[in-house]
mmCIF file of the N, C-alpha and C atoms, coordinates in Angstrom:
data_MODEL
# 
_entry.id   MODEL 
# 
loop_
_atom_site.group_PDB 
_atom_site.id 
_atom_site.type_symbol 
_atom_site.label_atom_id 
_atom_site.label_alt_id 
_atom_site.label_comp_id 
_atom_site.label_asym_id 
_atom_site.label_entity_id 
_atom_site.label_seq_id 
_atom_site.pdbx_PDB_ins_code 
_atom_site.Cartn_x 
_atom_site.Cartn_y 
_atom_site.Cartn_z 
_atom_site.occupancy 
_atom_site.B_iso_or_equiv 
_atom_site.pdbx_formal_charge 
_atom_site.auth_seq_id 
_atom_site.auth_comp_id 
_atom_site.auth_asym_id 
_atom_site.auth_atom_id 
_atom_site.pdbx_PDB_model_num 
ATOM 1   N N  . UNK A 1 1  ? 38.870  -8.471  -6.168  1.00 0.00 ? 1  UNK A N  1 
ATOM 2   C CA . UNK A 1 1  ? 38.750  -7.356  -7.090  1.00 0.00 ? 1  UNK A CA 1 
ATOM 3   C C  . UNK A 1 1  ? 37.362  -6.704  -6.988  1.00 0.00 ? 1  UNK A C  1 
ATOM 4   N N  . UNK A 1 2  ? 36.365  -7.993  -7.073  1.00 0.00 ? 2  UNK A N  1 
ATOM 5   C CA . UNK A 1 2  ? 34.858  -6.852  -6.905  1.00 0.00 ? 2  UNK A CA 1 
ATOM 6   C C  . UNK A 1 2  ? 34.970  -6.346  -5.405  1.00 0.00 ? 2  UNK A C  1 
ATOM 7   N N  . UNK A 1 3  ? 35.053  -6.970  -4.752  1.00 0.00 ? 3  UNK A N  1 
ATOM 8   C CA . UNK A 1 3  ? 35.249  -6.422  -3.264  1.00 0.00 ? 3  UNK A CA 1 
ATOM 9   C C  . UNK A 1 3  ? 35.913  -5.196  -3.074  1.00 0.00 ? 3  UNK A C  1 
ATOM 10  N N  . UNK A 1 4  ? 36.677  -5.222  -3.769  1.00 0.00 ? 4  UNK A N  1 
ATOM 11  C CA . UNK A 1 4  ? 37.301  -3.637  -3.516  1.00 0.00 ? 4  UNK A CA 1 
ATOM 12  C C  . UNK A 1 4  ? 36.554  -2.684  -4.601  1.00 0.00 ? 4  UNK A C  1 
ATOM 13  N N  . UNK A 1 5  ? 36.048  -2.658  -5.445  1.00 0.00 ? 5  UNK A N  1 
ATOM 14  C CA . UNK A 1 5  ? 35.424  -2.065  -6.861  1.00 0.00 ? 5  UNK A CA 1 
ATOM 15  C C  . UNK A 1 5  ? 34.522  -1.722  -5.591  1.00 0.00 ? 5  UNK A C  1 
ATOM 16  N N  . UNK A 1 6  ? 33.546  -2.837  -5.097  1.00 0.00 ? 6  UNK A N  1 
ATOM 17  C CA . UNK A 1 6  ? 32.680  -2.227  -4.221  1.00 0.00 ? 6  UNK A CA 1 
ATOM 18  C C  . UNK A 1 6  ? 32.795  -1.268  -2.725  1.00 0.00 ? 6  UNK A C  1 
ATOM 19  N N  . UNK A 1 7  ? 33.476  -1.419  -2.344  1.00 0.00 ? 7  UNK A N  1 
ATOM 20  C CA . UNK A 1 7  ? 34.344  -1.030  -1.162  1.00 0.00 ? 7  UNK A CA 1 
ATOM 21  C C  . UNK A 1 7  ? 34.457  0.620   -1.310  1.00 0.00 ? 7  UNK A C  1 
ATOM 22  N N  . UNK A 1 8  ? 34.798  0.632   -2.554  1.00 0.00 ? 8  UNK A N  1 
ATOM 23  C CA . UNK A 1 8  ? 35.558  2.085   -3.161  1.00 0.00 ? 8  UNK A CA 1 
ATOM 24  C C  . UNK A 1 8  ? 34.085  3.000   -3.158  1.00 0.00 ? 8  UNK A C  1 
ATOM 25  N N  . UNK A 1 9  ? 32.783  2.455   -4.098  1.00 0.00 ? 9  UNK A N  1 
ATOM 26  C CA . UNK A 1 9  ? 31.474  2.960   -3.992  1.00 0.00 ? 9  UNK A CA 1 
ATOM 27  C C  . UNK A 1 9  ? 30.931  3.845   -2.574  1.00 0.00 ? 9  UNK A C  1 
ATOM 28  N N  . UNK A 1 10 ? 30.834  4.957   -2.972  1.00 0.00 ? 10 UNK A N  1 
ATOM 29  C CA . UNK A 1 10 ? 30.500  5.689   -1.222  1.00 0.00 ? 10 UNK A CA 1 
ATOM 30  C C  . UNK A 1 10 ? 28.474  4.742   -1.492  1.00 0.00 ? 10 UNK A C  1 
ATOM 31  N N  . UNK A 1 11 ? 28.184  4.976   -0.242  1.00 0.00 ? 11 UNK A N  1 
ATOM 32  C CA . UNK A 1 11 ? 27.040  4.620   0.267   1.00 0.00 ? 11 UNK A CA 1 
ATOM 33  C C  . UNK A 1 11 ? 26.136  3.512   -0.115  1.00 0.00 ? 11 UNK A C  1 
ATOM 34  N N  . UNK A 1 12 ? 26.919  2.238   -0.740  1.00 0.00 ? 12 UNK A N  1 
ATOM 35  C CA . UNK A 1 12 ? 26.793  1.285   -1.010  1.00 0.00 ? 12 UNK A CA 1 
ATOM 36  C C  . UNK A 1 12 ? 26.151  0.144   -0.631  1.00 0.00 ? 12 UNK A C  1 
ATOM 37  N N  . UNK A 1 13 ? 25.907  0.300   0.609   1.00 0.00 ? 13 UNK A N  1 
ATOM 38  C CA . UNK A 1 13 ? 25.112  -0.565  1.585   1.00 0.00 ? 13 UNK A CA 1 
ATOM 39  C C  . UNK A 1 13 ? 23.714  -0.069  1.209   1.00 0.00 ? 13 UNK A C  1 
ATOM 40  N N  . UNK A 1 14 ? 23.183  0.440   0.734   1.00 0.00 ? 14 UNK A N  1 
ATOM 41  C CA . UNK A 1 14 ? 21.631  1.168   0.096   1.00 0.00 ? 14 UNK A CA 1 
ATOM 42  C C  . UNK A 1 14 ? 21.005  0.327   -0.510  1.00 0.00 ? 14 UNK A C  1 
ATOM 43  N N  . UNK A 1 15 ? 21.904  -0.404  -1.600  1.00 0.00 ? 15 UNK A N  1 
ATOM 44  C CA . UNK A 1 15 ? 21.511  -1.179  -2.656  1.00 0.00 ? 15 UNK A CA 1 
ATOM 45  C C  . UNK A 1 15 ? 21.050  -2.283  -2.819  1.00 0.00 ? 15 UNK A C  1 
ATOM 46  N N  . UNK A 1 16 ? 21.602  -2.951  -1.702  1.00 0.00 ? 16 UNK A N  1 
ATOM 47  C CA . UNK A 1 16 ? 20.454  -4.008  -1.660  1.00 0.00 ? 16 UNK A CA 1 
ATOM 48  C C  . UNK A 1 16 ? 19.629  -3.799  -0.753  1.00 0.00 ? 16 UNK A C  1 
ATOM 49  N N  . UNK A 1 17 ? 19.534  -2.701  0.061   1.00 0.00 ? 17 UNK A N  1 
ATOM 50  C CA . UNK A 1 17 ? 17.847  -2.316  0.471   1.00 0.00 ? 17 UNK A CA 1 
ATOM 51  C C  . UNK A 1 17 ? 17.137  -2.013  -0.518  1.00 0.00 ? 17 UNK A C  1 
ATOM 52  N N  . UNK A 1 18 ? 17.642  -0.919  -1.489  1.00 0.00 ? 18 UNK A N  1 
ATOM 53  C CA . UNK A 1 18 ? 16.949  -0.816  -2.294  1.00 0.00 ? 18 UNK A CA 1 
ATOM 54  C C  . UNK A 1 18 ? 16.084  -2.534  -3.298  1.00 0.00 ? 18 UNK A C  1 
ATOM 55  N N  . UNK A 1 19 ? 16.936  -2.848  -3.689  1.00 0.00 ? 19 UNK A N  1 
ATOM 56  C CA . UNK A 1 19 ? 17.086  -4.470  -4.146  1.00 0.00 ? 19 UNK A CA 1 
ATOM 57  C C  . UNK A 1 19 ? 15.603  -5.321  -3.937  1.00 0.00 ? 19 UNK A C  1 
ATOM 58  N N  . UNK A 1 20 ? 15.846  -5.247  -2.437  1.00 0.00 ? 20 UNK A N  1 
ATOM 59  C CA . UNK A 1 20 ? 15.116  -6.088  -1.314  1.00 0.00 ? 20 UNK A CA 1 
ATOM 60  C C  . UNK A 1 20 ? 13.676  -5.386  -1.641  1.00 0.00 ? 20 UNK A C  1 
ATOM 61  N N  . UNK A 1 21 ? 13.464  -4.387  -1.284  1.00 0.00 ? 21 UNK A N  1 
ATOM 62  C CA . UNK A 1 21 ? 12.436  -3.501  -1.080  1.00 0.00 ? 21 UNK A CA 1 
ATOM 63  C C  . UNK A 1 21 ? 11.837  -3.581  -3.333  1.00 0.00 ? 21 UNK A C  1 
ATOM 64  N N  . UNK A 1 22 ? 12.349  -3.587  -3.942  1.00 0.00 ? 22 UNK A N  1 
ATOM 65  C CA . UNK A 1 22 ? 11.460  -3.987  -5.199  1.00 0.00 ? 22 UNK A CA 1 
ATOM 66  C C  . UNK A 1 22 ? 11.328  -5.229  -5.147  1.00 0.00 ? 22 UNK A C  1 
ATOM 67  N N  . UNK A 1 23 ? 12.151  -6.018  -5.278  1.00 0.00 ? 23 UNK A N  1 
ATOM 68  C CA . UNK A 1 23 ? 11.833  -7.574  -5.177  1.00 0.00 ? 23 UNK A CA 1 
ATOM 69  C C  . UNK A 1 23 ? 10.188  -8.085  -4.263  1.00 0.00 ? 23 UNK A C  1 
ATOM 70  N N  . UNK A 1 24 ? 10.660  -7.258  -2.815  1.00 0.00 ? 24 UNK A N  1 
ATOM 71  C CA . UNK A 1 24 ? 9.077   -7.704  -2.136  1.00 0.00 ? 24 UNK A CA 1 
ATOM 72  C C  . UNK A 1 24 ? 8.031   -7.099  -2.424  1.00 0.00 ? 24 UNK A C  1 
ATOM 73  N N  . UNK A 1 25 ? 7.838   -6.008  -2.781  1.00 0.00 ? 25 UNK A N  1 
ATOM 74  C CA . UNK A 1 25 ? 6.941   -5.101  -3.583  1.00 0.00 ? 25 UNK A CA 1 
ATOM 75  C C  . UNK A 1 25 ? 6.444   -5.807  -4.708  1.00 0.00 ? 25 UNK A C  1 
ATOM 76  N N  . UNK A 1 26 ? 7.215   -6.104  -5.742  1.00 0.00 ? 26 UNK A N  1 
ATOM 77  C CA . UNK A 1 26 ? 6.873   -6.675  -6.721  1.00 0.00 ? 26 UNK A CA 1 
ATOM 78  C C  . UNK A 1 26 ? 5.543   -8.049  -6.540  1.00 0.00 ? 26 UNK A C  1 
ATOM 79  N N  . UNK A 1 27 ? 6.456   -8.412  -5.396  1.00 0.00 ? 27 UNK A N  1 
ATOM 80  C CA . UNK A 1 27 ? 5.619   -9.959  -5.159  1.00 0.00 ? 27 UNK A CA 1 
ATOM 81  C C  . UNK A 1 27 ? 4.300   -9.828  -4.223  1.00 0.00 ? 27 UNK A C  1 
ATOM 82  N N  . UNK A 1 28 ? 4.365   -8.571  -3.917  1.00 0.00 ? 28 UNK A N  1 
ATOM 83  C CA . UNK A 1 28 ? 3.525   -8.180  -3.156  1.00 0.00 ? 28 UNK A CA 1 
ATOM 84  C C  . UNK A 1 28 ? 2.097   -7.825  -3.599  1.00 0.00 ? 28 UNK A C  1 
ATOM 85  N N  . UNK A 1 29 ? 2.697   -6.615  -4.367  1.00 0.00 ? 29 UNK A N  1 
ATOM 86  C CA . UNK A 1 29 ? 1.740   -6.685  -5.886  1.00 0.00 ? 29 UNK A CA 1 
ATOM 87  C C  . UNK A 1 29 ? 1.162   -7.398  -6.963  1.00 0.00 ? 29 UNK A C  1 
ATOM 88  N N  . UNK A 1 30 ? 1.743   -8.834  -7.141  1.00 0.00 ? 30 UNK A N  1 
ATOM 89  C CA . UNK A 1 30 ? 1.506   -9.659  -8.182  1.00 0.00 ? 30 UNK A CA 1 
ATOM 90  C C  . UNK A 1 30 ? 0.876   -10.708 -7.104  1.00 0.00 ? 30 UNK A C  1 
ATOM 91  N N  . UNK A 1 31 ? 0.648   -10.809 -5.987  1.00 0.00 ? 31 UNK A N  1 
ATOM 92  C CA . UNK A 1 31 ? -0.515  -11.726 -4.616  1.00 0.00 ? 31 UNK A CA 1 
ATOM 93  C C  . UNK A 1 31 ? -1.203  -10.841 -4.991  1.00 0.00 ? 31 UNK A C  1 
ATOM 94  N N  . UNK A 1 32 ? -1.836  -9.734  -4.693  1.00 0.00 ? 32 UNK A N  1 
ATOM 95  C CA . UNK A 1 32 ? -2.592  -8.868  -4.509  1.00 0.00 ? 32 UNK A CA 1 
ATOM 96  C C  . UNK A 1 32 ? -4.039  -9.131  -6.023  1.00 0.00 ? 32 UNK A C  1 
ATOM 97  N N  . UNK A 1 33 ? -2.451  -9.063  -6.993  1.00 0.00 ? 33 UNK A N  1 
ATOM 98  C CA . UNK A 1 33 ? -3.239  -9.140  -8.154  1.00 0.00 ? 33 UNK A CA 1 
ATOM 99  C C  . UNK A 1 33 ? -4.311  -10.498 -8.157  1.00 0.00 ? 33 UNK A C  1 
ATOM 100 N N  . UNK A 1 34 ? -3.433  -11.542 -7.977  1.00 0.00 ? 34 UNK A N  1 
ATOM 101 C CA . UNK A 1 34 ? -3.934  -12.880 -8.161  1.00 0.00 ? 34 UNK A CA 1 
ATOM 102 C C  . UNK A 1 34 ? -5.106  -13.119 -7.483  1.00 0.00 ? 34 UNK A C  1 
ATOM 103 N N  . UNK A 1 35 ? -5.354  -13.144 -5.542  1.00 0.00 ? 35 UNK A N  1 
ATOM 104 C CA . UNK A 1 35 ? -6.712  -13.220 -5.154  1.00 0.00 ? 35 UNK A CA 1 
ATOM 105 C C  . UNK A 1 35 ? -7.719  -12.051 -5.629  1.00 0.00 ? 35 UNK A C  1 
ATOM 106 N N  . UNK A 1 36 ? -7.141  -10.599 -6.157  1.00 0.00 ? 36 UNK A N  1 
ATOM 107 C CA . UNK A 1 36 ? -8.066  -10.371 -6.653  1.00 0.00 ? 36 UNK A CA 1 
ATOM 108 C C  . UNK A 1 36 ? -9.000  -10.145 -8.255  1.00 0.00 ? 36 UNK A C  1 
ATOM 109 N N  . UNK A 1 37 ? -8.186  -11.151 -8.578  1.00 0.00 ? 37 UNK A N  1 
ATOM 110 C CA . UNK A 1 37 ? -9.008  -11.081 -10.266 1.00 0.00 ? 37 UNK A CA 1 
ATOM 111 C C  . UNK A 1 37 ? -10.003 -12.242 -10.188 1.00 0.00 ? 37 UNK A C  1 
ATOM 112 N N  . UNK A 1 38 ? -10.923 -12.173 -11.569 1.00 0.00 ? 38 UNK A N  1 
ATOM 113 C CA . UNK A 1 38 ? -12.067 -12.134 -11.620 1.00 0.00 ? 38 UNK A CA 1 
ATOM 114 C C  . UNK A 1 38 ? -12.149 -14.220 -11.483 1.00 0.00 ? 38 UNK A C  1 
ATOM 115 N N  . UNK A 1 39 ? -12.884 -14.439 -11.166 1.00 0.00 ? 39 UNK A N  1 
ATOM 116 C CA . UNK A 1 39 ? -12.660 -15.923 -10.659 1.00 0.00 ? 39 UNK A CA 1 
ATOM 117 C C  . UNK A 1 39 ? -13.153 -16.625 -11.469 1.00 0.00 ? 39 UNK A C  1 
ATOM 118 N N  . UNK A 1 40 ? -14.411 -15.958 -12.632 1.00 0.00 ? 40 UNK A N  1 
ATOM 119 C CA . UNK A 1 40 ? -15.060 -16.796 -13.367 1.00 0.00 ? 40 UNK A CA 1 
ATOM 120 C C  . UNK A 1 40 ? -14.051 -16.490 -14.497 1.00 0.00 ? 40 UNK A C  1 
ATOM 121 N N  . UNK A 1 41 ? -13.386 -15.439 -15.065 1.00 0.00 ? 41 UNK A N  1 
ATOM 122 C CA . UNK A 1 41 ? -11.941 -15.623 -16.104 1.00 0.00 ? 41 UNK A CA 1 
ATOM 123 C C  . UNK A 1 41 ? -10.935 -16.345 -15.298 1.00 0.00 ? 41 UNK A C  1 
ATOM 124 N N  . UNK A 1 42 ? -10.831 -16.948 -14.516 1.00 0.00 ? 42 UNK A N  1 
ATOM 125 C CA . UNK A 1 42 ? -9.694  -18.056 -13.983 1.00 0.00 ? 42 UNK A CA 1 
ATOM 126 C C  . UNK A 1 42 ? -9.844  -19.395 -14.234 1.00 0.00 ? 42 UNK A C  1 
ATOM 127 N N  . UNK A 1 43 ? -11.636 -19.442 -14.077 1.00 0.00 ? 43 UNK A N  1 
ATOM 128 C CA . UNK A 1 43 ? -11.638 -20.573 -14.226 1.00 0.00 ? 43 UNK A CA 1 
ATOM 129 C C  . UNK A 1 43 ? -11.757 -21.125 -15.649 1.00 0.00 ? 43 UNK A C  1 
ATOM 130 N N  . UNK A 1 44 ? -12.482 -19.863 -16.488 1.00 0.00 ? 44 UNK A N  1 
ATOM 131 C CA . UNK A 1 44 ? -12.221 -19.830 -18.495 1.00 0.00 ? 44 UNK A CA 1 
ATOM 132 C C  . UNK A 1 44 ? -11.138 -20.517 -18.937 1.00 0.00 ? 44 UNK A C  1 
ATOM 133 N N  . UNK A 1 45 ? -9.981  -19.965 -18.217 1.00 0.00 ? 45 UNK A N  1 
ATOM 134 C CA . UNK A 1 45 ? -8.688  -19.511 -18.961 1.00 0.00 ? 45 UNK A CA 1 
ATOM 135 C C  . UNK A 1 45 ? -8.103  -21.288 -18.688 1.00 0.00 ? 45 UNK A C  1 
ATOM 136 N N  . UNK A 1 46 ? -8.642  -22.008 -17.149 1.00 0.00 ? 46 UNK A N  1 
ATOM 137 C CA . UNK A 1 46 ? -8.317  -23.271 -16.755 1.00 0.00 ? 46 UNK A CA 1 
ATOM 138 C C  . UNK A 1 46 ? -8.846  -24.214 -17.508 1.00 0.00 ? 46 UNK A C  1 
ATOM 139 N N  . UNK A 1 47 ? -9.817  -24.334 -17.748 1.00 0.00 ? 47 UNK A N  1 
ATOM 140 C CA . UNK A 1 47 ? -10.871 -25.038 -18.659 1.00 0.00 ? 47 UNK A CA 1 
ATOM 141 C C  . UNK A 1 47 ? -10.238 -24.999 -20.352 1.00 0.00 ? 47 UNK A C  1 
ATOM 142 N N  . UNK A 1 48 ? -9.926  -23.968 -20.403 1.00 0.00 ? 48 UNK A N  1 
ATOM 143 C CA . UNK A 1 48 ? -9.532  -23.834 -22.023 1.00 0.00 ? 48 UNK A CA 1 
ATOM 144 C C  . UNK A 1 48 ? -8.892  -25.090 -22.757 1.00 0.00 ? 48 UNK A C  1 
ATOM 145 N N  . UNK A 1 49 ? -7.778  -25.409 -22.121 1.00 0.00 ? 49 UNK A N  1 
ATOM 146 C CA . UNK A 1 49 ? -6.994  -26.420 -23.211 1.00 0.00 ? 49 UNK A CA 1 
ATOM 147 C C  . UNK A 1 49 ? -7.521  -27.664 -23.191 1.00 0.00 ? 49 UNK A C  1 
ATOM 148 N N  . UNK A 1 50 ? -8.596  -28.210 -22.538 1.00 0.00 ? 50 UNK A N  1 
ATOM 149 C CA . UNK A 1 50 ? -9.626  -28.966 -22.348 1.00 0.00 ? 50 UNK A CA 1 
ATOM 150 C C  . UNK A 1 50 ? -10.752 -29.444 -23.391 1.00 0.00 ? 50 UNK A C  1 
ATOM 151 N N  . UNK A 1 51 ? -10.929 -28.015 -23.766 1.00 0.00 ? 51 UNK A N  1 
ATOM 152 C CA . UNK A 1 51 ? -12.389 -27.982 -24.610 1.00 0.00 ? 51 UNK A CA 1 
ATOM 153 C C  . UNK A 1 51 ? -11.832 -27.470 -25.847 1.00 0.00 ? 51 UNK A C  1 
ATOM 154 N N  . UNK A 1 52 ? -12.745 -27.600 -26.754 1.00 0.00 ? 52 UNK A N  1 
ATOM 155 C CA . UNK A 1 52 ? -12.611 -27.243 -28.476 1.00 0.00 ? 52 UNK A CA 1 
ATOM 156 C C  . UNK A 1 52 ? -12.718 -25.940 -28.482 1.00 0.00 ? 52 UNK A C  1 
ATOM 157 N N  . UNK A 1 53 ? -13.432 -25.498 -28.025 1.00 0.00 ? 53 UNK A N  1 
ATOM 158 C CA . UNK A 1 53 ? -13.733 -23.622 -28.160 1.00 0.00 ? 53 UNK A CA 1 
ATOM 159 C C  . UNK A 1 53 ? -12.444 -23.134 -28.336 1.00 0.00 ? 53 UNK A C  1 
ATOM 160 N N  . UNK A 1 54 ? -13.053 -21.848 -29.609 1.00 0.00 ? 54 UNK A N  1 
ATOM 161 C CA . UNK A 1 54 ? -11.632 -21.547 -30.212 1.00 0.00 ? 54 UNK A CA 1 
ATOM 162 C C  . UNK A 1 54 ? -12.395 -19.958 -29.997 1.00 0.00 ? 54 UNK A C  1 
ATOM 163 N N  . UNK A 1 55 ? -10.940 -18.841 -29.482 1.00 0.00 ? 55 UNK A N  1 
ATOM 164 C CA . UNK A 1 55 ? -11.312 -17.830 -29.104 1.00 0.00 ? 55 UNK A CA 1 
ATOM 165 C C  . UNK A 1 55 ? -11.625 -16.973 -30.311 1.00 0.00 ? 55 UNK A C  1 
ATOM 166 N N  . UNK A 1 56 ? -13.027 -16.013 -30.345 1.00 0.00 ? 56 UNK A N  1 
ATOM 167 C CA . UNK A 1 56 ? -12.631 -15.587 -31.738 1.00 0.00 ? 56 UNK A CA 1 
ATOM 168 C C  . UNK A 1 56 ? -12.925 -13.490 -31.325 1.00 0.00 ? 56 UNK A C  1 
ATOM 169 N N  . UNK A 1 57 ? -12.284 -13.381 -31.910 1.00 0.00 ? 57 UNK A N  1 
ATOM 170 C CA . UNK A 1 57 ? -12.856 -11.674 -31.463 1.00 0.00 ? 57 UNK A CA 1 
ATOM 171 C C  . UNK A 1 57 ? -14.137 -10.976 -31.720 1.00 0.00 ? 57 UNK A C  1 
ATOM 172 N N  . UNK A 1 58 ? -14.664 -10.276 -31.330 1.00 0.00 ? 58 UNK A N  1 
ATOM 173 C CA . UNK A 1 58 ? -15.925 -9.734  -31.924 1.00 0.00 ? 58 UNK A CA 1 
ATOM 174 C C  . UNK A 1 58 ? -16.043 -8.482  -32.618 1.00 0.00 ? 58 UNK A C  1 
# 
């Protein structure tokens, strides 16, 4: 039944290029992000549940 639901769809084969192409983008973008943020807030944020310091706003 989906097979034919899909079958029937003109130009259907797109979609999971499309699919493919956000999925790796996405992940592409979220590496990108990771080596480049700030290293001394990485290592804050690691340390945290460790220590007593309690965050307070200013």
């Amino acid at each position: 039944m989906i097979k034919n639901s899909l079958a029937s769809i003109s130009d259907v084969a797109i979609y999971p290029i499309i699919s493919l192409t956000i999925f790796v983008s996405f992940f592409v973008l979220l590496g990108y992000m990771v080596f480049r943020a700030d290293k001394k807030y990485i290592k804050h944020m690691e340390e945290m549940p460790l220590t007593d310091e309690v965050y307070q706003k200013d």
